[in-house]
ROSENU-58646 format. One record per residue (C-alpha): residue number from 1; residue in three letters; z, y, x. Coordinates in Angstrom, 1 decimal. Example, Ala and Ser with C-alpha at 12.3 -4.5 7.8 and 13.67 -1.06 7.14 Angstrom:
ROSENU-58646
{atom 1; 'ALA'; {7.8; -4.5; 12.3}}
{atom 2; 'SER'; {7.1; -1.1; 13.7}}
***
This chain:
ROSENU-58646
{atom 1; 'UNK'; {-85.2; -63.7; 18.0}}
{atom 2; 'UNK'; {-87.5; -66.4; 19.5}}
{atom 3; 'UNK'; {-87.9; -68.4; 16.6}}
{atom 4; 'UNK'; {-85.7; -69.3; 13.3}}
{atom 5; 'UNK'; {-83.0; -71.8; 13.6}}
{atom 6; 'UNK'; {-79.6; -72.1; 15.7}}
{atom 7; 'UNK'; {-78.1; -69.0; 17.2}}
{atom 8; 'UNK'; {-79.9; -70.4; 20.1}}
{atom 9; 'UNK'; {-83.0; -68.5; 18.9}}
{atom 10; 'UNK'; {-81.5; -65.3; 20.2}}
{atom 11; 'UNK'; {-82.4; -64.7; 23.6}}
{atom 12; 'UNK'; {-81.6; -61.5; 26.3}}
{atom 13; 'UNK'; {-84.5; -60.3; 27.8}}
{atom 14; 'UNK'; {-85.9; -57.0; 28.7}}
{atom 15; 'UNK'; {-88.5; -55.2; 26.5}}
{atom 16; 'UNK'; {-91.0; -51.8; 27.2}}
{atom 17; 'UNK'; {-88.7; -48.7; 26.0}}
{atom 18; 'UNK'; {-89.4; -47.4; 22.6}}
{atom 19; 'UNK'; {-91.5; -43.9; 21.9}}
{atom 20; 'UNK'; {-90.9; -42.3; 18.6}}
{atom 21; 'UNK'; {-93.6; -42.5; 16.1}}
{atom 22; 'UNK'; {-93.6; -38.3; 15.2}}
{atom 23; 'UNK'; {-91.2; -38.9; 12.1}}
{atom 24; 'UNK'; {-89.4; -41.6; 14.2}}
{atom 25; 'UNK'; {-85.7; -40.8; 16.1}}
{atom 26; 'UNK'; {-85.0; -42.7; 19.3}}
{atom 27; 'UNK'; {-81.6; -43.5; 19.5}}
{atom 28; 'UNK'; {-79.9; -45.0; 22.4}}
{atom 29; 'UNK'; {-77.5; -47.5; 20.6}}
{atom 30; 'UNK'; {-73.4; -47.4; 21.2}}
{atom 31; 'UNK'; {-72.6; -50.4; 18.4}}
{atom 32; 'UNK'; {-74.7; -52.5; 16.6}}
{atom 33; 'UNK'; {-72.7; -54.6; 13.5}}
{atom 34; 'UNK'; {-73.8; -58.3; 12.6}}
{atom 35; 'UNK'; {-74.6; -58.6; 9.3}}
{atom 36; 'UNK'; {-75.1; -61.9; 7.1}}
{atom 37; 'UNK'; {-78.7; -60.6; 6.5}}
{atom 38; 'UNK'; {-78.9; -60.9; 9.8}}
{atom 39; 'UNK'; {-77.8; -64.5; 10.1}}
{atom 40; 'UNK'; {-80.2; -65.4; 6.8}}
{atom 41; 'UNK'; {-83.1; -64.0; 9.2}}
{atom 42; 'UNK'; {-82.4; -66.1; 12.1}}
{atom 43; 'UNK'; {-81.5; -69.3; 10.1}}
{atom 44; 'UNK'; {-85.0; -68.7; 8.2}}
{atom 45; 'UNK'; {-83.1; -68.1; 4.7}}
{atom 46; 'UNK'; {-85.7; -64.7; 4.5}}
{atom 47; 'UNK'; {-89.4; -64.2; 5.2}}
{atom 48; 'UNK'; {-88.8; -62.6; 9.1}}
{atom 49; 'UNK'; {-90.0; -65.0; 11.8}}
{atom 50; 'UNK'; {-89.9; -64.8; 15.6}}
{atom 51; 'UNK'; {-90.4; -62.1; 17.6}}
{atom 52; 'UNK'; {-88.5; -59.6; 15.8}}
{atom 53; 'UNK'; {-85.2; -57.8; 17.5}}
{atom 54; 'UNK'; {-82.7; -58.1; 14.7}}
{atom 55; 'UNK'; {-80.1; -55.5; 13.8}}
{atom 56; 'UNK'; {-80.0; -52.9; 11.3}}
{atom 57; 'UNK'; {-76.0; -51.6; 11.2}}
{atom 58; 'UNK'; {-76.5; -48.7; 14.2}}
{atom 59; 'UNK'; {-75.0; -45.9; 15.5}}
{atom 60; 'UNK'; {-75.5; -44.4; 18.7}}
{atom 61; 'UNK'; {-77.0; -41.1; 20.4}}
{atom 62; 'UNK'; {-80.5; -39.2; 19.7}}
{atom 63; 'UNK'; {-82.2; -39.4; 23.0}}
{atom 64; 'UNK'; {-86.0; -38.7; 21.6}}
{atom 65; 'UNK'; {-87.6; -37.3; 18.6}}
{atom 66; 'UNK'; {-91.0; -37.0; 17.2}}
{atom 67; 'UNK'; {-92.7; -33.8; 16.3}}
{atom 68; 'UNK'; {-91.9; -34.1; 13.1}}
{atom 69; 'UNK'; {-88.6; -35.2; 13.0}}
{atom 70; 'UNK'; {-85.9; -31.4; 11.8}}
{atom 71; 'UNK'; {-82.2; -31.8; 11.3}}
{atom 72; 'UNK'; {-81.7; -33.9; 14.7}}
{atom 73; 'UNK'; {-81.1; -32.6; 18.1}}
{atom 74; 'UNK'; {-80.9; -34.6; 21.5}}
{atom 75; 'UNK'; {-77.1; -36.0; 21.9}}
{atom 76; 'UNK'; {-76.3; -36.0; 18.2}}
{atom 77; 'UNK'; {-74.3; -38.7; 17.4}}
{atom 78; 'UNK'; {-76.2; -40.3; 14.1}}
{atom 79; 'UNK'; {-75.6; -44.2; 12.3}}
{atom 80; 'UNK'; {-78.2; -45.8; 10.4}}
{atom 81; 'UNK'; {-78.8; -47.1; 6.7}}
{atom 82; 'UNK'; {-80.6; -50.2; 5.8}}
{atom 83; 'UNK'; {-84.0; -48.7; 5.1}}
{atom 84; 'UNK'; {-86.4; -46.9; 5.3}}
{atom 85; 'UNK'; {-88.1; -45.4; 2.6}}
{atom 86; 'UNK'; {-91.1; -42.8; 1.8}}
{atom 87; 'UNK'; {-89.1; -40.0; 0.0}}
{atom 88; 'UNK'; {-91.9; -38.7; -2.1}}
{atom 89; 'UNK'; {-92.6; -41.3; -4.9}}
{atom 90; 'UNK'; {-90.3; -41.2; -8.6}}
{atom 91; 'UNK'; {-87.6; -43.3; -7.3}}
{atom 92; 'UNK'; {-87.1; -41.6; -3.8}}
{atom 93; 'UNK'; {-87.2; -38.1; -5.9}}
{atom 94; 'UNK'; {-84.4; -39.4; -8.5}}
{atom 95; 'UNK'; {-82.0; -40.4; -6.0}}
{atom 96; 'UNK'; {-83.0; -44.5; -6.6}}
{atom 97; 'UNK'; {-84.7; -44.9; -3.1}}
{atom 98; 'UNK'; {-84.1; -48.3; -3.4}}
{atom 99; 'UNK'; {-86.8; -48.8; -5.7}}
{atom 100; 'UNK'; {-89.7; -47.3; -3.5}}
{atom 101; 'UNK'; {-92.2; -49.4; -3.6}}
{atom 102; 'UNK'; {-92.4; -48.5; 0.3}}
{atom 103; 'UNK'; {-88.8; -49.7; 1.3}}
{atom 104; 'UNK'; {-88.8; -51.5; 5.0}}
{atom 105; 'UNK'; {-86.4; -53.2; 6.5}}
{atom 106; 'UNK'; {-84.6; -51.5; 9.3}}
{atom 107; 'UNK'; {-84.5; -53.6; 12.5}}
{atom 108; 'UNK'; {-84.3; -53.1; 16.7}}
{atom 109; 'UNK'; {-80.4; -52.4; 16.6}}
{atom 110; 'UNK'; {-79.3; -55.5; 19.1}}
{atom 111; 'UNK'; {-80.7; -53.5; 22.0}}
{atom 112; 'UNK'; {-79.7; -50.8; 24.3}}
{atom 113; 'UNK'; {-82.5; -48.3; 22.3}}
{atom 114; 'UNK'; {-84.2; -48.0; 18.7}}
{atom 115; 'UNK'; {-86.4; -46.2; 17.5}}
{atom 116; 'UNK'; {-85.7; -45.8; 13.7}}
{atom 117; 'UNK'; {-87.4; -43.1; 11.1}}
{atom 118; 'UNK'; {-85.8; -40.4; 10.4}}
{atom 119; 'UNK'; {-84.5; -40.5; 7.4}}
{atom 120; 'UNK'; {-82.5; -43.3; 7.9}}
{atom 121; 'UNK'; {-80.2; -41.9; 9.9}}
{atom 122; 'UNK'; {-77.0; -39.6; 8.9}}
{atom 123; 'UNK'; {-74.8; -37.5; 11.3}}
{atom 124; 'UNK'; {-71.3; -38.9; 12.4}}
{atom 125; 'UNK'; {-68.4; -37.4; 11.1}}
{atom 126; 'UNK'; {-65.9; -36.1; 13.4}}
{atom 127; 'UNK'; {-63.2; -38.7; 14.0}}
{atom 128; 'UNK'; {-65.1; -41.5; 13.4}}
{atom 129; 'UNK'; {-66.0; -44.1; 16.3}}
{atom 130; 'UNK'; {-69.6; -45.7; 17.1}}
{atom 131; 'UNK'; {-67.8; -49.5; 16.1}}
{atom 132; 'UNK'; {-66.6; -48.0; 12.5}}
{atom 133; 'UNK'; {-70.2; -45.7; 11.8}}
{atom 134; 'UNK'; {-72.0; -48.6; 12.5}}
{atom 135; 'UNK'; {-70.7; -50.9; 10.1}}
{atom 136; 'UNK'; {-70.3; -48.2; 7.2}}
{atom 137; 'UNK'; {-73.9; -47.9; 5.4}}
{atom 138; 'UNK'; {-73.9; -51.8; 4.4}}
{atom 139; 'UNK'; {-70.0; -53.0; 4.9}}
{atom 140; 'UNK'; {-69.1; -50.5; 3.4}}
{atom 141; 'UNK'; {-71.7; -48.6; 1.8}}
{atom 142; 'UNK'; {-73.1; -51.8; 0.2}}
{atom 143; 'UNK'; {-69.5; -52.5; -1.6}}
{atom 144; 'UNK'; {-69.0; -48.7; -2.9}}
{atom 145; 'UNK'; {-72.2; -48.7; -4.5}}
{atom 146; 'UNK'; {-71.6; -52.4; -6.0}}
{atom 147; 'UNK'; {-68.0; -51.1; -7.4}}
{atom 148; 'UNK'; {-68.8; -47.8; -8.5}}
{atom 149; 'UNK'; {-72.1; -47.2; -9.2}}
{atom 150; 'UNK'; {-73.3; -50.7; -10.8}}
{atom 151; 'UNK'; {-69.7; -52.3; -11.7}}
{atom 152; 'UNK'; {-68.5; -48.5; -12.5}}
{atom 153; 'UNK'; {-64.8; -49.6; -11.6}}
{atom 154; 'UNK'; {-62.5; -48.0; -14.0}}
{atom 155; 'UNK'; {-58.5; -47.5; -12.9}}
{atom 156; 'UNK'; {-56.3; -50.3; -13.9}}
{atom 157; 'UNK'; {-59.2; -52.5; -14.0}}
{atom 158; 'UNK'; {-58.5; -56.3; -11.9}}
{atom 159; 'UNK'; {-61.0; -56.9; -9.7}}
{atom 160; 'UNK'; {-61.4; -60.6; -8.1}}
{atom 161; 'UNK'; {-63.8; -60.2; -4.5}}
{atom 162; 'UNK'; {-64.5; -63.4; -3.1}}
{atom 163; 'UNK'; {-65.2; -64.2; 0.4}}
{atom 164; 'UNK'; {-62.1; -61.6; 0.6}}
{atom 165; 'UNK'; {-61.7; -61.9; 4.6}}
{atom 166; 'UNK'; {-65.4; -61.6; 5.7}}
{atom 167; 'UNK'; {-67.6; -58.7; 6.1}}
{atom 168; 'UNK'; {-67.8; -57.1; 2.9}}
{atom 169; 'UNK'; {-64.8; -58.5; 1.3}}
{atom 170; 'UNK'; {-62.2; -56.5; 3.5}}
{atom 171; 'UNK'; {-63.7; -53.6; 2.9}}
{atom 172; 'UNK'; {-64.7; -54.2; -1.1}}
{atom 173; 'UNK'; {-61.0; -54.3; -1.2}}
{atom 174; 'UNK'; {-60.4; -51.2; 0.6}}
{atom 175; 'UNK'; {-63.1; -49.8; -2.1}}
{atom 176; 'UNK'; {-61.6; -51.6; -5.3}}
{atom 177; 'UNK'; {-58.2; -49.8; -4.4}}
{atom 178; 'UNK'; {-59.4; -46.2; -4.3}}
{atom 179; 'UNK'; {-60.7; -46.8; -7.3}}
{atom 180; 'UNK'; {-57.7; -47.8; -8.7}}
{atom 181; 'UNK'; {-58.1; -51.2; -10.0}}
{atom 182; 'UNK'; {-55.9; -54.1; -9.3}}
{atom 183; 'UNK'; {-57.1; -56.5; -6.5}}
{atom 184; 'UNK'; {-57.4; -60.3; -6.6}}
{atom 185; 'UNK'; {-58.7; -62.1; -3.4}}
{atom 186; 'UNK'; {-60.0; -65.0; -3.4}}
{atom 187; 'UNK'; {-60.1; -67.1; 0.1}}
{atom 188; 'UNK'; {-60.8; -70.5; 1.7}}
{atom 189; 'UNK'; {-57.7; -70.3; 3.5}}
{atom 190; 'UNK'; {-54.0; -69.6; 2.9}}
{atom 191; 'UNK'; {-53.6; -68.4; 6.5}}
{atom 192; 'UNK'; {-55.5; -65.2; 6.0}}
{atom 193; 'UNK'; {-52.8; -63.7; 3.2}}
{atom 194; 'UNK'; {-50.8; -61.7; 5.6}}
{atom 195; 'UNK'; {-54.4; -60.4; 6.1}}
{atom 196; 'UNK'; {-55.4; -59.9; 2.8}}
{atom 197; 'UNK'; {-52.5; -57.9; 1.7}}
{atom 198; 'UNK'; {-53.1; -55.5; 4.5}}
{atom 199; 'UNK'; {-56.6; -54.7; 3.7}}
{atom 200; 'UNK'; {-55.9; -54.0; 0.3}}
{atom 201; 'UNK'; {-54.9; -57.4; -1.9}}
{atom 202; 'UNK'; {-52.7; -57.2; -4.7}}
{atom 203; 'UNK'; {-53.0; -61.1; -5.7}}
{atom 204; 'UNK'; {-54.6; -64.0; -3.0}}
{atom 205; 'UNK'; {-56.4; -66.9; -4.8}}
{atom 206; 'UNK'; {-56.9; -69.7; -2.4}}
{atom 207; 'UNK'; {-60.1; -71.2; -4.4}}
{atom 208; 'UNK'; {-59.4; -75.1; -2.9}}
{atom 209; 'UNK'; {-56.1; -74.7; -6.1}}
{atom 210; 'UNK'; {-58.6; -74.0; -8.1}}
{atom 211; 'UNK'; {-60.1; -69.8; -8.8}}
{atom 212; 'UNK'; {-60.1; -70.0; -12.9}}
{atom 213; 'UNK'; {-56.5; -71.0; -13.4}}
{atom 214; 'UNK'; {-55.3; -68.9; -10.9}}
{atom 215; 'UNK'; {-56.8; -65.9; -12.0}}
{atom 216; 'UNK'; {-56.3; -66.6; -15.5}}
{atom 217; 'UNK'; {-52.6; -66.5; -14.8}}
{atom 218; 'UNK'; {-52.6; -63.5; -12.9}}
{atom 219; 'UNK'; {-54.6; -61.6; -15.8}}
{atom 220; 'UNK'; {-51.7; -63.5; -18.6}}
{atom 221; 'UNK'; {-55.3; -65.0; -19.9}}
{atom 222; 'UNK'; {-57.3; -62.7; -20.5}}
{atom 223; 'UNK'; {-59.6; -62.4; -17.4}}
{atom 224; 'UNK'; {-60.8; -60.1; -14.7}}
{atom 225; 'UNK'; {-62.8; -57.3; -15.5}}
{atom 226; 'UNK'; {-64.9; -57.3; -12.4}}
{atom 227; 'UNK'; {-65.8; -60.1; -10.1}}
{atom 228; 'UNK'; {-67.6; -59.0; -6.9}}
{atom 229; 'UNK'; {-69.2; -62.4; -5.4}}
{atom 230; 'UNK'; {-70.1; -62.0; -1.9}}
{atom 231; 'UNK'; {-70.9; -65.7; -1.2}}
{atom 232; 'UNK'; {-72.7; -66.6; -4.3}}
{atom 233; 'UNK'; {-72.3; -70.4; -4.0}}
{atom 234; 'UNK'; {-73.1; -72.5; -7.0}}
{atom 235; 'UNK'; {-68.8; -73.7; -7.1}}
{atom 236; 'UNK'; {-67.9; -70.1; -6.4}}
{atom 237; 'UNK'; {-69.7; -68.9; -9.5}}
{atom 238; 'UNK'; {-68.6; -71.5; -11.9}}
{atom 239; 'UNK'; {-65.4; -71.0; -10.9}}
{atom 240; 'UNK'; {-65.3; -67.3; -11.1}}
{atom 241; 'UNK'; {-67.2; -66.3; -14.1}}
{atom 242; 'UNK'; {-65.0; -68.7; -15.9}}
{atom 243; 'UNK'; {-62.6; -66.3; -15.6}}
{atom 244; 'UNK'; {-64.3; -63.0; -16.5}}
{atom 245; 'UNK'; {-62.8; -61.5; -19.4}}
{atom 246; 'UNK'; {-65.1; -60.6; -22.3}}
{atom 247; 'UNK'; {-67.8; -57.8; -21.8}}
{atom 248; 'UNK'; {-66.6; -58.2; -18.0}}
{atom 249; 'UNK'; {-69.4; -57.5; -15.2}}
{atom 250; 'UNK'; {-70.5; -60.4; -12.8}}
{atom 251; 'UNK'; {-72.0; -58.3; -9.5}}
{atom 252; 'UNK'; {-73.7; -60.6; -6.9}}
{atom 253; 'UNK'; {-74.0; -58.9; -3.0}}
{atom 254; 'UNK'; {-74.6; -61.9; -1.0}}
{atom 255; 'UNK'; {-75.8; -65.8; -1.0}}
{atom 256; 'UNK'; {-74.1; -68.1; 2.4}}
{atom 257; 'UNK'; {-77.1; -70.8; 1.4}}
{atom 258; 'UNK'; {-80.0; -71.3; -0.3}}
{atom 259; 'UNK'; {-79.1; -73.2; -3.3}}
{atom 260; 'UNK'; {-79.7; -72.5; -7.1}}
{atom 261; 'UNK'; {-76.5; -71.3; -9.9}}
{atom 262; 'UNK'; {-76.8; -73.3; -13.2}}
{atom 263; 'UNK'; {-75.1; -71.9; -16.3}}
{atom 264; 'UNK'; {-75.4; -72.2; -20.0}}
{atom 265; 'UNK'; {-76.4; -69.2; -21.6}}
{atom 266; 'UNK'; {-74.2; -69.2; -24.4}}
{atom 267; 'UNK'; {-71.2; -68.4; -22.0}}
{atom 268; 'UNK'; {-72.9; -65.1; -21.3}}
{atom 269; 'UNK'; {-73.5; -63.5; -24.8}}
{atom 270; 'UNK'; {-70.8; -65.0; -27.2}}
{atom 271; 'UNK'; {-68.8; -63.5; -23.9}}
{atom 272; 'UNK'; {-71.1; -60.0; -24.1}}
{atom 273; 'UNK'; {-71.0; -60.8; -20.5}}
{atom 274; 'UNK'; {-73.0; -59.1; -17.6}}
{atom 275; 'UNK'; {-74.7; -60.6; -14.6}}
{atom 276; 'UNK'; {-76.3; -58.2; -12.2}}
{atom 277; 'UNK'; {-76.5; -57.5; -8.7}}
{atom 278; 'UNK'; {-76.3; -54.8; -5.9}}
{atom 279; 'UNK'; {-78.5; -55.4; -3.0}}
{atom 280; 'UNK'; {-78.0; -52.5; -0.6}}
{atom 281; 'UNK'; {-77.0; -48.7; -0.2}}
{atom 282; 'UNK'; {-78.6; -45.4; -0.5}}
{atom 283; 'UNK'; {-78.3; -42.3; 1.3}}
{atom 284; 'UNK'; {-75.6; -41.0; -1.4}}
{atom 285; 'UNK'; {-73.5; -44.0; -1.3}}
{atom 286; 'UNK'; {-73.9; -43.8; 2.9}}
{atom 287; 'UNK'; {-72.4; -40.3; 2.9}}
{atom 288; 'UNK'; {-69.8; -40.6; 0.5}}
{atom 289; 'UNK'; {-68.8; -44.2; 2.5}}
{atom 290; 'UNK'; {-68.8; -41.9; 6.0}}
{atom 291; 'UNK'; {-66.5; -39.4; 3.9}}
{atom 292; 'UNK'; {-64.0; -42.5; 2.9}}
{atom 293; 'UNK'; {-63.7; -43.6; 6.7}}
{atom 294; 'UNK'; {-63.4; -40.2; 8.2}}
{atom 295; 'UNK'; {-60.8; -39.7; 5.8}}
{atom 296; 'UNK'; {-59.2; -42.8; 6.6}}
{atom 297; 'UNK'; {-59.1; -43.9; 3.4}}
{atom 298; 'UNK'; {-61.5; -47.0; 4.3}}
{atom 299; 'UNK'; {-60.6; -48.9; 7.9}}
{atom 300; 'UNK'; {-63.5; -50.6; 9.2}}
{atom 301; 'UNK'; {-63.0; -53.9; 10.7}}
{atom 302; 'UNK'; {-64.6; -55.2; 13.7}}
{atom 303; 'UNK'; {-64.9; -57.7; 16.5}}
{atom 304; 'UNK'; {-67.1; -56.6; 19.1}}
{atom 305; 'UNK'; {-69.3; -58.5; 21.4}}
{atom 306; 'UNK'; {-71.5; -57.5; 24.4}}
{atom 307; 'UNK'; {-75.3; -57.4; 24.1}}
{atom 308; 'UNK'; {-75.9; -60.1; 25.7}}
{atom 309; 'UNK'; {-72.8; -62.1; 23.6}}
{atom 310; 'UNK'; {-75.4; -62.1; 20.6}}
{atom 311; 'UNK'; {-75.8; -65.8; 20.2}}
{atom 312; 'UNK'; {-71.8; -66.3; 20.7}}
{atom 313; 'UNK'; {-71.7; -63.5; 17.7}}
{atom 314; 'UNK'; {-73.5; -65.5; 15.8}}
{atom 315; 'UNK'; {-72.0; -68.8; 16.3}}
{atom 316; 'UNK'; {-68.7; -67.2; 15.6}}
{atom 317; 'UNK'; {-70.0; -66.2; 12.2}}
{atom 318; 'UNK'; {-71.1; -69.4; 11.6}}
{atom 319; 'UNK'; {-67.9; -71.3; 12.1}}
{atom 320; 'UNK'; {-66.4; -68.6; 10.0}}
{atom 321; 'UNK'; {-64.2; -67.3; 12.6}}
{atom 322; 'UNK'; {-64.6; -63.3; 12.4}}
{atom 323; 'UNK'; {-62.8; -61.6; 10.2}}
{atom 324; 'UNK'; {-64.2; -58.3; 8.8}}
{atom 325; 'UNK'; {-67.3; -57.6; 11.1}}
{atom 326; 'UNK'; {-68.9; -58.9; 14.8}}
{atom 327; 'UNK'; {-70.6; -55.7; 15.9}}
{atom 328; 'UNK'; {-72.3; -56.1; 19.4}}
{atom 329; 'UNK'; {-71.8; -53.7; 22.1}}
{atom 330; 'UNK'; {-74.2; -52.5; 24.7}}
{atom 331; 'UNK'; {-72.7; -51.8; 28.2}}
***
């Protein structure tokens, strides 16, 4: 990434060859997914500026190792996790490694070799392809955490996911389902119901007819129990926690632009209502999220792009044209 801005910014060129740090795993990369953090990096939404290779959804083949590096051998098949984090300090120790103090970023998937540290990296299952392993820590990893372990899903609960036919929202339905909860997508367009259904719909809200009415009537007025927002646009929110049923959860996983959501806080506590948020996975949800696709239970979705399609990726994403997830694909 040359710069922030257009997808322009991302440019082909040839770098030096990583060498593992000695806790560092060189992997040579088979599938690379395209996130939306990805797409907040390049358009400048975060703090990352040029010069970095983006890319943090990876699975591929261990072709180096650092001294220090045990459980890994040369031709392992391994996919990657979001970040990386020290392991020793209270919150790594408790299983809440998302609250190390030390937590980086990963990045360097959109190339043909990364080296990552090793403890963000999990064996393959059998059965599972390089396209599906490398979307699973944060497509689907990132919505398993959001359902179970912060929303804690209960059967028979209704759940509305917005941006239902993107990234996360094919798979939070996937998710939602296993748990046993009624479904209620909510899309920009009617066209993508056939879709929707298949990945796991009960109920598809188009939000332009308007999200609280719609869900209201599909709940006989009481509410949902869950919303899942995955856009987390100021007329997304409005719309949506106006029809969250009392004591329901509000669980925010993404934000499409940088603008600010307004509400009056007497709607959240003569409601008992909660407003939280699930920003990533950790090495628990990644494995059981690896178990749920090698099970089949969770499909993956993906569009794949060559290496050198990364700017057409992004552009794609942009105009809202890939449904589930772009993952590039070096030759």
């Amino acid at each position: 990434m040359t710069d922030n801005g257009a997808p322009e910014v991302l440019r082909y060129q040839t770098l030096t060859d990583p060498t593992p740090t000695p806790t560092q795993v060189v992997v040579r990369v088979r599938a690379c997914g395209v996130c939306g953090h990805d797409v907040a990096d390049r358009a400048g939404l975060t703090r990352v500026r040029g010069g970095v290779v983006l890319g943090h959804e990876i699975a591929g083949e261990v072709v180096a190792k650092g001294s220090a590096v045990r459980g890994f051998r040369l031709g392992d098949r391994v996919a990657s996790k979001q970040h990386h984090t020290c392991l020793e300090c209270v919150s790594c120790t408790s299983g809440d490694e998302l609250g190390c103090d030390q937590a980086a970023f990963v990045y360097g998937g959109y190339a043909e070799y990364a080296a990552l540290e090793q403890d963000t990296l999990i064996a393959i299952p059998d059965g599972v392809d390089m396209q599906q392993a490398a979307v699973t820590a944060c497509a689907v990893g990132s919505c398993l955490q959001a359902l179970d372990d912060v929303a804690r899903v209960r059967e028979g609960e209704t759940v509305v996911v917005t941006g239902a036919g993107g990234g996360l929202g094919l798979h939070a339905m996937q998710i939602a389902r296993r748990l046993g909860a009624r479904v209620v997508a909510v899309t920009s367009s009617s066209a993508k119901s056939d879709l929707l259904f298949t990945h796991g719909a009960d109920d598809v809200v188009v939000a332009a007819a308007g999200i609280t009415e719609q869900v209201l009537d599909l709940t006989n007025g009481v509410g949902a129990d869950v919303v899942l927002d995955n856009v987390g646009l100021a007329g997304m929110f409005e719309e949506c926690f106006k029809a969250l049923r009392r004591r329901g959860r509000y669980v925010l996983t993404g934000q499409l632009k940088r603008e600010k959501i307004a509400l009056y806080p007497a709607f959240v506590f003569f409601n008992e209502a909660v407003i939280t948020g699930s920003a990533s996975t950790t090495t628990s949800s990644f494995r059981r999220s690896l178990d749920l696709v090698a099970s089949g239970a969770v499909v993956p979705v993906t569009r794949s792009f060559a290496l050198d399609e990364a700017a057409a990726a992004h552009g794609a994403i942009d105009r809202s044209e890939i449904i589930g997830r772009a993952v590039l694909v070096p030759s």
